[in-house]
FIPA-922912 format. One record per residue (C-alpha): residue number from 1; residue in one letter; x, y, z. Coordinates in Angstrom, 1 decimal, m for minus. Layout:
<recs>
rec nr->NUM	rest->A	east->X	north->Y	up->Z .
...
</recs>
This chain:
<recs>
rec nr->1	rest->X	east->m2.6	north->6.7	up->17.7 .
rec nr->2	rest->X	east->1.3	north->6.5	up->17.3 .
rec nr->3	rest->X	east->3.1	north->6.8	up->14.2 .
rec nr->4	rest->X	east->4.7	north->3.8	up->13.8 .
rec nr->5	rest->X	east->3.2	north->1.7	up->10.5 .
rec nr->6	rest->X	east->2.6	north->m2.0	up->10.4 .
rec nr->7	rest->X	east->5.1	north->m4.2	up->8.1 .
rec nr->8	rest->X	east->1.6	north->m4.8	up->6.0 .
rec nr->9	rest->X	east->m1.1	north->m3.0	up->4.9 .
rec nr->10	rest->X	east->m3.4	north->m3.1	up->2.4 .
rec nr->11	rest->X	east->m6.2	north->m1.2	up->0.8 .
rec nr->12	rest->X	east->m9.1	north->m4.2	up->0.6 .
rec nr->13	rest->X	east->m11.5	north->m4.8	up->3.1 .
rec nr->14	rest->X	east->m11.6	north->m8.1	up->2.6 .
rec nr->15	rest->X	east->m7.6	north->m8.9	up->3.6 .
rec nr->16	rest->X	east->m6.6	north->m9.5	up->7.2 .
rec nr->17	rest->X	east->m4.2	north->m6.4	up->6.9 .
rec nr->18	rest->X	east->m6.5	north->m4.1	up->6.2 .
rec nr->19	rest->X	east->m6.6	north->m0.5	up->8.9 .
rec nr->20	rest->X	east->m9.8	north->1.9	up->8.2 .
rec nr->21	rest->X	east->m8.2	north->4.2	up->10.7 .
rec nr->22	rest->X	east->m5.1	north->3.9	up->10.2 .
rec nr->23	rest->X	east->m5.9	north->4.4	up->6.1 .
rec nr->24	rest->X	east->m7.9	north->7.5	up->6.9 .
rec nr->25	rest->X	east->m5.0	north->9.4	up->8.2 .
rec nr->26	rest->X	east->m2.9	north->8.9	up->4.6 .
rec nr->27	rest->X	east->m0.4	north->6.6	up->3.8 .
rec nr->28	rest->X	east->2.1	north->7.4	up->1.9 .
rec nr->29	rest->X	east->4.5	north->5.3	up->m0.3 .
rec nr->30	rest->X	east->8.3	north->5.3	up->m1.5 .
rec nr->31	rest->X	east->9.1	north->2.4	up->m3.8 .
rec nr->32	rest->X	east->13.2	north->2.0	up->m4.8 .
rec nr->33	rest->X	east->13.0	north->6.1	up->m4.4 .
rec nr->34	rest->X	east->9.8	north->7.0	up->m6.3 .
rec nr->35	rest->X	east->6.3	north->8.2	up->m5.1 .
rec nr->36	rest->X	east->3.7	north->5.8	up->m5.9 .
rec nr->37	rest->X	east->0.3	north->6.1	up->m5.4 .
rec nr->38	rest->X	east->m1.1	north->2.9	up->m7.3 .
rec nr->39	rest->X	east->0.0	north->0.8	up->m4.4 .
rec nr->40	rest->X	east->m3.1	north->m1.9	up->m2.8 .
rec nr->41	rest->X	east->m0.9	north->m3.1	up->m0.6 .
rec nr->42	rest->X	east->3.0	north->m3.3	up->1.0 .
rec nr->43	rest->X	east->5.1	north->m5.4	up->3.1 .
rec nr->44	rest->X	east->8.2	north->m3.4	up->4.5 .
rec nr->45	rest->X	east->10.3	north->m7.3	up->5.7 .
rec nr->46	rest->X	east->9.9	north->m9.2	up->2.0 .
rec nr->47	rest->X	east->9.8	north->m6.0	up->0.1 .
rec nr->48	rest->X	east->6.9	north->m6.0	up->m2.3 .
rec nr->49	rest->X	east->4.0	north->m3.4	up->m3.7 .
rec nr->50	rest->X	east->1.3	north->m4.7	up->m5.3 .
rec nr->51	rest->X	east->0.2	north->m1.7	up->m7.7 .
rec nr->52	rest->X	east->m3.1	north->m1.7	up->m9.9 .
rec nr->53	rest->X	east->m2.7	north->m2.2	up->m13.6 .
rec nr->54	rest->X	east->m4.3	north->m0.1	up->m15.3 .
rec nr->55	rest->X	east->m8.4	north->m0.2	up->m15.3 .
rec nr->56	rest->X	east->m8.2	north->m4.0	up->m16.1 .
rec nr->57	rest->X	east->m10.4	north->m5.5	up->m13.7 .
rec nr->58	rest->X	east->m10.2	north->m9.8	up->m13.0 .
rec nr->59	rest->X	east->m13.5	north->m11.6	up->m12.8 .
rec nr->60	rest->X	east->m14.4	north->m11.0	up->m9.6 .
rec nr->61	rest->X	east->m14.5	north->m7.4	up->m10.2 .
rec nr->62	rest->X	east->m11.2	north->m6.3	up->m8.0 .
rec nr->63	rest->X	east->m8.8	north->m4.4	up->m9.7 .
rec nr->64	rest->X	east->m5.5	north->m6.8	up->m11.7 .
rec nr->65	rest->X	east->m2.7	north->m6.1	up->m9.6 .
rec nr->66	rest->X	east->1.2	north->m6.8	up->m10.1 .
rec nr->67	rest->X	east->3.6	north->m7.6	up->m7.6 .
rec nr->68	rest->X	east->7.1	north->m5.4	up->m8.0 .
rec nr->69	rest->X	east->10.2	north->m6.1	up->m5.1 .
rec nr->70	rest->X	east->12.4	north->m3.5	up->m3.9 .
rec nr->71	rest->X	east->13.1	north->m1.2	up->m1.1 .
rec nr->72	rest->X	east->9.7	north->0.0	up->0.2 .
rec nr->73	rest->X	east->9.6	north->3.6	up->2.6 .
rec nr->74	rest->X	east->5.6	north->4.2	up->4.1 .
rec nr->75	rest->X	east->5.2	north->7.2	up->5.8 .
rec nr->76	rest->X	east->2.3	north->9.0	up->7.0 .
rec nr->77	rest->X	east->1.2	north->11.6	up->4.7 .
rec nr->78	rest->X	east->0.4	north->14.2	up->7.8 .
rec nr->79	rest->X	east->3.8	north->14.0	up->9.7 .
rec nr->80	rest->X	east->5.4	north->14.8	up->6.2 .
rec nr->81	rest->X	east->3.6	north->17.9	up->5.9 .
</recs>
């Protein structure tokens, strides 16, 4: 597998840009210079996170999320260390 990460990825199973192997290996995110490690899901090109909010769950079960723009860095969390 190479190291180069998709403009989108997300965390569900359910979404089209969802990667079990390529989530297995670690992800790792930079958002406008900070770690995050809330994030469900990125796009690099419009530059958006969608982090969880707290426990709060909608009502379909799925965590709430919030979308936040800014610069967005993924990285693999293997290479870095």
């Amino acid at each position: 597998m190479t190291d180069a990460l998709p403009d989108r990825l997300s965390i569900d199973p359910a979404s089209p840009y969802f990667n079990e192997e390529l989530l297995a290996r670690g992800i790792g995110i930079r958002f406008k210079g900070q770690e995050k490690t809330n994030v469900e899901e990125y796009c690099v090109s419009e530059g958006w996170i969608r982090v969880t909010v707290g426990k709060t769950l909608d009502r379909r079960g799925r965590p709430l999320t919030m979308k936040l723009t800014g610069p967005v860095e993924p990285y693999l969390r293997d290479a870095a260390e």
